[in-house]
N, CA, C and O atoms as a GROMACS GRO file, in nm:
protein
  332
    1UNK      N    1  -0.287  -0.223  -1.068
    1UNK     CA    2  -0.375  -0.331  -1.029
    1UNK      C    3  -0.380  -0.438  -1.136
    1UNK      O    4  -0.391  -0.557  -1.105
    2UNK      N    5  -0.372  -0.394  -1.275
    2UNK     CA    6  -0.377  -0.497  -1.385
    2UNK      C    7  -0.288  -0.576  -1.366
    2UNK      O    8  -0.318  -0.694  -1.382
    3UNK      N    9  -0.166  -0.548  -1.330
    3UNK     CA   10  -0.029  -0.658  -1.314
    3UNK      C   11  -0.018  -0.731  -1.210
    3UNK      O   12   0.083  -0.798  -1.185
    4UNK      N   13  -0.140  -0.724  -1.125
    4UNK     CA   14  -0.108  -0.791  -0.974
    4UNK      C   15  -0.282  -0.941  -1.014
    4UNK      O   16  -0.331  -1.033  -0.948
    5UNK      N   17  -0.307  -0.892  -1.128
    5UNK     CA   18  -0.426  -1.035  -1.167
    5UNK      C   19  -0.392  -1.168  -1.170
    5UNK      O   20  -0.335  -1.178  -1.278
    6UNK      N   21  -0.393  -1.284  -1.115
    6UNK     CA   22  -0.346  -1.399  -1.107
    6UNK      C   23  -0.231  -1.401  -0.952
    6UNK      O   24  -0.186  -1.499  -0.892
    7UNK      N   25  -0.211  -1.262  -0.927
    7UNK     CA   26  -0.089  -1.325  -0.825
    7UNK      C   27  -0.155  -1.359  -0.713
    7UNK      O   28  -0.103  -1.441  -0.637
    8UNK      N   29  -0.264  -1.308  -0.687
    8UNK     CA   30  -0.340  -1.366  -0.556
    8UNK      C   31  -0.385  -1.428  -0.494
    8UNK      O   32  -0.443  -1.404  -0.388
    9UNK      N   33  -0.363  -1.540  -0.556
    9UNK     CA   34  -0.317  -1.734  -0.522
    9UNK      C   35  -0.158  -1.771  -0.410
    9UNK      O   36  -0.114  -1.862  -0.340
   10UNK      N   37  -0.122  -1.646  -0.452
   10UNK     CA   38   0.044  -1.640  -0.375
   10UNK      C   39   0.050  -1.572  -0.283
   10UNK      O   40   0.137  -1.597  -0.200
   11UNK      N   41  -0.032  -1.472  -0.263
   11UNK     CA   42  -0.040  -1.409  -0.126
   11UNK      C   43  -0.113  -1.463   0.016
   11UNK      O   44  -0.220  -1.524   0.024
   12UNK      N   45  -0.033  -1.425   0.112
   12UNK     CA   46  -0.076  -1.522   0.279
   12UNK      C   47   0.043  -1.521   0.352
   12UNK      O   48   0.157  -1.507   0.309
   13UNK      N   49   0.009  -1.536   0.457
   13UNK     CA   50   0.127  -1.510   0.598
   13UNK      C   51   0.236  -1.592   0.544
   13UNK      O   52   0.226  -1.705   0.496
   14UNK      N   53   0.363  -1.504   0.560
   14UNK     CA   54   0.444  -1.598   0.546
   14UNK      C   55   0.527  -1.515   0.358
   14UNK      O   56   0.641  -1.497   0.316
   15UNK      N   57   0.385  -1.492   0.306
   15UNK     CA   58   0.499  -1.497   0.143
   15UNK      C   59   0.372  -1.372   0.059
   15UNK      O   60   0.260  -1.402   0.016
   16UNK      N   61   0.438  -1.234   0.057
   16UNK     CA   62   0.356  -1.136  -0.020
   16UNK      C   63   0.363  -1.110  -0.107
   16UNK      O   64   0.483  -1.082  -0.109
   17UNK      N   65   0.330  -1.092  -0.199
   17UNK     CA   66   0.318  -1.011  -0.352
   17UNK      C   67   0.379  -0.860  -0.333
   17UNK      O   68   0.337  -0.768  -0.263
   18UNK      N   69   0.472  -0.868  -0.403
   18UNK     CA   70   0.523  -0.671  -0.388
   18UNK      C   71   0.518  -0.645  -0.518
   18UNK      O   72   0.585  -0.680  -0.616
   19UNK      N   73   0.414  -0.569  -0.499
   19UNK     CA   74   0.370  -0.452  -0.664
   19UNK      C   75   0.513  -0.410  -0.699
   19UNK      O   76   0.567  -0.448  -0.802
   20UNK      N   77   0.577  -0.324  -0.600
   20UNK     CA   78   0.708  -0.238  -0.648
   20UNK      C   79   0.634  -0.148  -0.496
   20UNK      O   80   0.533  -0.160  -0.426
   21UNK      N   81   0.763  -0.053  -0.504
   21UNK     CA   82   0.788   0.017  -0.420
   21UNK      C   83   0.691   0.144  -0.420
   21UNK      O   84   0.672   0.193  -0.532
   22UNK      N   85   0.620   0.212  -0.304
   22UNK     CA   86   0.509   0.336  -0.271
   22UNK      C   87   0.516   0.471  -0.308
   22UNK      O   88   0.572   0.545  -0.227
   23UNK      N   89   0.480   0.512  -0.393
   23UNK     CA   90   0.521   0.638  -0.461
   23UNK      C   91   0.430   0.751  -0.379
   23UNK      O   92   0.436   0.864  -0.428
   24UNK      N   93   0.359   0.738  -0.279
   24UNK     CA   94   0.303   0.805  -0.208
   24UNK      C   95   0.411   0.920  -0.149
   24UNK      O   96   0.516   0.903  -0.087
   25UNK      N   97   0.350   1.031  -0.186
   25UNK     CA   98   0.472   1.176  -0.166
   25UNK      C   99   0.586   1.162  -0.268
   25UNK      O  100   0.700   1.180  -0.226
   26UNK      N  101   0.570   1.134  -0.387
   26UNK     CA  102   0.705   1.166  -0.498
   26UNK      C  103   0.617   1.226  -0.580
   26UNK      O  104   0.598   1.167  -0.686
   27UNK      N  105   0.562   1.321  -0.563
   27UNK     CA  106   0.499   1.422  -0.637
   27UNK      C  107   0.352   1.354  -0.729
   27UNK      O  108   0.334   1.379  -0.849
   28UNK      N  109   0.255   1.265  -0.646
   28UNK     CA  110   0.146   1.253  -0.701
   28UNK      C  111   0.060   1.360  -0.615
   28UNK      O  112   0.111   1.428  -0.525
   29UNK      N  113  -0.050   1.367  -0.646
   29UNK     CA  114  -0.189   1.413  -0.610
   29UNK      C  115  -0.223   1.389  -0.465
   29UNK      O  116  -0.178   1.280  -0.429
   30UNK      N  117  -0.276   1.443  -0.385
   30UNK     CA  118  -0.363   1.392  -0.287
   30UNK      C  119  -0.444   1.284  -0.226
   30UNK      O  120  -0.465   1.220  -0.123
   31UNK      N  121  -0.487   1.306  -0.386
   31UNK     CA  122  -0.578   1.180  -0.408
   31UNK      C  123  -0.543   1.123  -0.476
   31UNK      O  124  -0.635   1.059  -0.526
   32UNK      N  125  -0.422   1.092  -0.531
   32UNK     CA  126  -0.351   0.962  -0.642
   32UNK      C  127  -0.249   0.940  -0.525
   32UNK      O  128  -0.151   0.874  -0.560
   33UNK      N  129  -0.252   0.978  -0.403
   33UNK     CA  130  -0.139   0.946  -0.247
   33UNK      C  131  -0.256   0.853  -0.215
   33UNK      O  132  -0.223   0.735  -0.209
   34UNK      N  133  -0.348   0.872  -0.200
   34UNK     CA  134  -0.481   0.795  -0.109
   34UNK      C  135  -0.515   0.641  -0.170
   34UNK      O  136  -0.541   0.527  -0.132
   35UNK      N  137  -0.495   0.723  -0.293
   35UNK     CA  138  -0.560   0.621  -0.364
   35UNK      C  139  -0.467   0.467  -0.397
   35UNK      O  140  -0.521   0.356  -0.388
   36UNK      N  141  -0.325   0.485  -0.434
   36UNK     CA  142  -0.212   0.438  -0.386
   36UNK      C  143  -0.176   0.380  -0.285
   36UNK      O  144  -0.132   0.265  -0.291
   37UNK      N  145  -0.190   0.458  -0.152
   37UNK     CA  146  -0.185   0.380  -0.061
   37UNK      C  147  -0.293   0.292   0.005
   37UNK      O  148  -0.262   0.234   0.109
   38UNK      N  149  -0.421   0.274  -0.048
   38UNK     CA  150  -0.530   0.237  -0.024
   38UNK      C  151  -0.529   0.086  -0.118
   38UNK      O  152  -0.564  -0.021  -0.069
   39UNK      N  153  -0.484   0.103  -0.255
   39UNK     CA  154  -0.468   0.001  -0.333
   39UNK      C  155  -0.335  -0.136  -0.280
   39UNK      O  156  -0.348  -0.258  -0.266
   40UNK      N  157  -0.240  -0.064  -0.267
   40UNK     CA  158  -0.148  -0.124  -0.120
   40UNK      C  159  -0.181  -0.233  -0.044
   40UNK      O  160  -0.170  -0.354  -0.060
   41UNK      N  161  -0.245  -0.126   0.083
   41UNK     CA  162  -0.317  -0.206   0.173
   41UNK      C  163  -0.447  -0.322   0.110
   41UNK      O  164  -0.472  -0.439   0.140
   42UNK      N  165  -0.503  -0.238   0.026
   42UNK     CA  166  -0.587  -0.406   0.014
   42UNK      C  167  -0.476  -0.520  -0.053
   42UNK      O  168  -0.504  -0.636  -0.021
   43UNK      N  169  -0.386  -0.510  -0.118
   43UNK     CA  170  -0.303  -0.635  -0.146
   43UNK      C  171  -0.223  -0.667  -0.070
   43UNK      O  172  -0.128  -0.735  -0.108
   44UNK      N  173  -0.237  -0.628   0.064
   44UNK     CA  174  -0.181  -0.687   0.129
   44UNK      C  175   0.000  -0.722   0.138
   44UNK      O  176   0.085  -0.801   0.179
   45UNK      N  177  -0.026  -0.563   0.045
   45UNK     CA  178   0.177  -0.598  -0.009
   45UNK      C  179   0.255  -0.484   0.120
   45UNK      O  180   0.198  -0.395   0.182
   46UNK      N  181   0.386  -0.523   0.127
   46UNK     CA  182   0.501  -0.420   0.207
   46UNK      C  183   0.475  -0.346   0.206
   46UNK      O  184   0.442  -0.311   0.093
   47UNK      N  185   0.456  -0.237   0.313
   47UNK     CA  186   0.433  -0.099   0.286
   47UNK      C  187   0.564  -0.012   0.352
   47UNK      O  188   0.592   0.032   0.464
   48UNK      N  189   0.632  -0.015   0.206
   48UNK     CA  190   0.754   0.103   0.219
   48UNK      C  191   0.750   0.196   0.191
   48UNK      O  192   0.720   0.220   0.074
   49UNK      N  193   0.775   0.293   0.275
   49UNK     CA  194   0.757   0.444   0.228
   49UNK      C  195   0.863   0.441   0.093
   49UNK      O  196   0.942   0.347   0.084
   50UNK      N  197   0.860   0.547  -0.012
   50UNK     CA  198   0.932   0.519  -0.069
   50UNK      C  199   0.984   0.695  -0.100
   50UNK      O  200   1.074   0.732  -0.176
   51UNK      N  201   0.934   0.744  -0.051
   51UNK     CA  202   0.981   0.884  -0.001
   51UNK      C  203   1.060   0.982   0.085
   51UNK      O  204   1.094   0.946   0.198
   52UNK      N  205   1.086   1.079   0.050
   52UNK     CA  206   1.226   1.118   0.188
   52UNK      C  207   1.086   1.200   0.315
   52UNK      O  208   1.016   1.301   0.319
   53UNK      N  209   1.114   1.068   0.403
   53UNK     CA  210   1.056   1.092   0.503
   53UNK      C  211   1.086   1.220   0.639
   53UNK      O  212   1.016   1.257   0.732
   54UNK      N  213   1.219   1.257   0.595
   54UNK     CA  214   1.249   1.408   0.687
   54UNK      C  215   1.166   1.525   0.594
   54UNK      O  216   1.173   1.635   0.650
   55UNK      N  217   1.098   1.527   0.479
   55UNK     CA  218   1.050   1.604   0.429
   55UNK      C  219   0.924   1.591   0.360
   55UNK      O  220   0.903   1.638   0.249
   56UNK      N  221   0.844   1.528   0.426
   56UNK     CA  222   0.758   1.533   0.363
   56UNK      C  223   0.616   1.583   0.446
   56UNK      O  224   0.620   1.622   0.563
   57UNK      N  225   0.518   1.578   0.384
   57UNK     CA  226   0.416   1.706   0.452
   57UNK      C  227   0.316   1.691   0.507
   57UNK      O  228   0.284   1.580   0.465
   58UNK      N  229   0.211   1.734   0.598
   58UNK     CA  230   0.208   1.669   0.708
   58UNK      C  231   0.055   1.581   0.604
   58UNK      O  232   0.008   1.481   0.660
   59UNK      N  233  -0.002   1.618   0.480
   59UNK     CA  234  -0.098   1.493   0.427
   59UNK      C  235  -0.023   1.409   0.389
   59UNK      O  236  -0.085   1.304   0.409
   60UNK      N  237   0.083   1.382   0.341
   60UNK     CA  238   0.188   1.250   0.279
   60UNK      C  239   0.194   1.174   0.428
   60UNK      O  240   0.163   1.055   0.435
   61UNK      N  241   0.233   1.244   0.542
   61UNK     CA  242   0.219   1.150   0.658
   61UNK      C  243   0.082   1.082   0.734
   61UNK      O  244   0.068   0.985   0.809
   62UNK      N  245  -0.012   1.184   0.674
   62UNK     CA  246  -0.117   1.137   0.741
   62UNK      C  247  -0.224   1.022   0.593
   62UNK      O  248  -0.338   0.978   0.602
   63UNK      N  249  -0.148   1.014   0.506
   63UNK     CA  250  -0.207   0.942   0.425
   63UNK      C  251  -0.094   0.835   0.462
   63UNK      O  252  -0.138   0.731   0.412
   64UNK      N  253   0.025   0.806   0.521
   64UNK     CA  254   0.099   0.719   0.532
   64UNK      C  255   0.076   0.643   0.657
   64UNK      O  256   0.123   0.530   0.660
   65UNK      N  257   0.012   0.686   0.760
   65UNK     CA  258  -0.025   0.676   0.907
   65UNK      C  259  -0.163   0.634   0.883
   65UNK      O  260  -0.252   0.667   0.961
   66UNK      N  261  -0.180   0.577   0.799
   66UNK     CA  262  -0.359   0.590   0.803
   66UNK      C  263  -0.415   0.494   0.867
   66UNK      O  264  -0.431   0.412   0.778
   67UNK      N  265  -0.466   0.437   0.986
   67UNK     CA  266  -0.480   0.309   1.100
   67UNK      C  267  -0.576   0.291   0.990
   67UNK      O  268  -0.495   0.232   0.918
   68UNK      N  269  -0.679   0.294   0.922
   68UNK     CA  270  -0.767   0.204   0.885
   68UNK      C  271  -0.696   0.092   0.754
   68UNK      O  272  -0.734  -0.023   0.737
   69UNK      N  273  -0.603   0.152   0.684
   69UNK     CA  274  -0.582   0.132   0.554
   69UNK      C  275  -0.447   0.010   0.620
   69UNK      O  276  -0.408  -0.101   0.582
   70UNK      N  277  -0.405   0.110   0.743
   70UNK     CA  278  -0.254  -0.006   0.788
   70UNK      C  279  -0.347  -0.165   0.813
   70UNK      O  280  -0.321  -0.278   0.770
   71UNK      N  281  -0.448  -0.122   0.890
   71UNK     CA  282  -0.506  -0.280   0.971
   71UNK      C  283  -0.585  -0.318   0.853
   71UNK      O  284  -0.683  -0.378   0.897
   72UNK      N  285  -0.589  -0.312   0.728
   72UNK     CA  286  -0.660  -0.384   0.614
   72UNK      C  287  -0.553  -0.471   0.558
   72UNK      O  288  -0.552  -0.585   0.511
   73UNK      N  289  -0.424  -0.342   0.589
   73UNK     CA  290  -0.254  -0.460   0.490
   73UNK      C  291  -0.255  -0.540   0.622
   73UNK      O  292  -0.255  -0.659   0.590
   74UNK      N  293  -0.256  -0.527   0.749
   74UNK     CA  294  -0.214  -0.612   0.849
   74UNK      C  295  -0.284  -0.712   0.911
   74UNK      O  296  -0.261  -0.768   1.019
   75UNK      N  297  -0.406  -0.733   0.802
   75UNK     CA  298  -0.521  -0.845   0.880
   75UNK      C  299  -0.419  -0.982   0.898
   75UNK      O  300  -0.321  -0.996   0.823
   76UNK      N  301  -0.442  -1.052   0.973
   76UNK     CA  302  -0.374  -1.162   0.997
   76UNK      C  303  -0.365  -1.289   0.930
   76UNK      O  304  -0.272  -1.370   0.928
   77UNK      N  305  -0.538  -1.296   0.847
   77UNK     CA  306  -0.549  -1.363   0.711
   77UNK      C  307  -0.457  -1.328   0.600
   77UNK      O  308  -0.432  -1.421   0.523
   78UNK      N  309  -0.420  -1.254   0.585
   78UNK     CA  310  -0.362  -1.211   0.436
   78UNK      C  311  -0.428  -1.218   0.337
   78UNK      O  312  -0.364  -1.258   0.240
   79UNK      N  313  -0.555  -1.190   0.314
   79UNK     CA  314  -0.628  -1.246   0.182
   79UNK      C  315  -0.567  -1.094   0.110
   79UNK      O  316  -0.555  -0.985   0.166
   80UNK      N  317  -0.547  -1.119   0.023
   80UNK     CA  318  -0.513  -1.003  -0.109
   80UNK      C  319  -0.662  -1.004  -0.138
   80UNK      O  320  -0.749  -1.091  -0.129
   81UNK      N  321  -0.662  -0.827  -0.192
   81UNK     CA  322  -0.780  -0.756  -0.223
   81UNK      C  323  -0.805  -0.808  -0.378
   81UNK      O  324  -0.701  -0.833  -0.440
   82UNK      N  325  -0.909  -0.825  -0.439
   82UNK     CA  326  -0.884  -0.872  -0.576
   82UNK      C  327  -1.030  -0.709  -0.675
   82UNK      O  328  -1.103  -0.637  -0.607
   83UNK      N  329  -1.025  -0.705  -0.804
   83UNK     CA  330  -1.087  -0.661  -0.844
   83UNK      C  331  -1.223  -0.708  -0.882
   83UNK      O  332  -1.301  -0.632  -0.939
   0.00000   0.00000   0.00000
């Protein structure tokens, strides 16, 4: 989150800020998956799995599937989440 301070003047339909790629299921926590993909969606950045998706388990999918967290990255405003 510290490295994404100032970029949120640049984010909006059309042109996103990409942190880097979703480490959700490459061997974090449960709750460092949630928390990850939750931080994501409020910036409003790409959400690429960045994991081998034939193997992964069924909380990595259901923290990846998450409708509330998808329609926060997919509001139509684009406002990036700020701290």
């Amino acid at each position: 989150m510290d490295m994404q301070k100032g970029l949120r003047k640049y984010a909006g339909p059309g042109h996103w800020n990409d942190p880097d790629m979703l480490e959700v299921g490459n061997g974090l926590s449960e709750a460092e998956n949630r928390s990850h993909f939750s931080i994501w969606g409020m910036l409003a950045a790409p959400l690429i799995a960045g994991n081998d998706i034939r193997k992964m388990s069924k909380q990595t999918q259901a923290v990846l599937t998450n409708k509330d967290i998808i329609a926060i990255n997919q509001d139509p405003l684009g406002i990036q989440g700020f701290v």
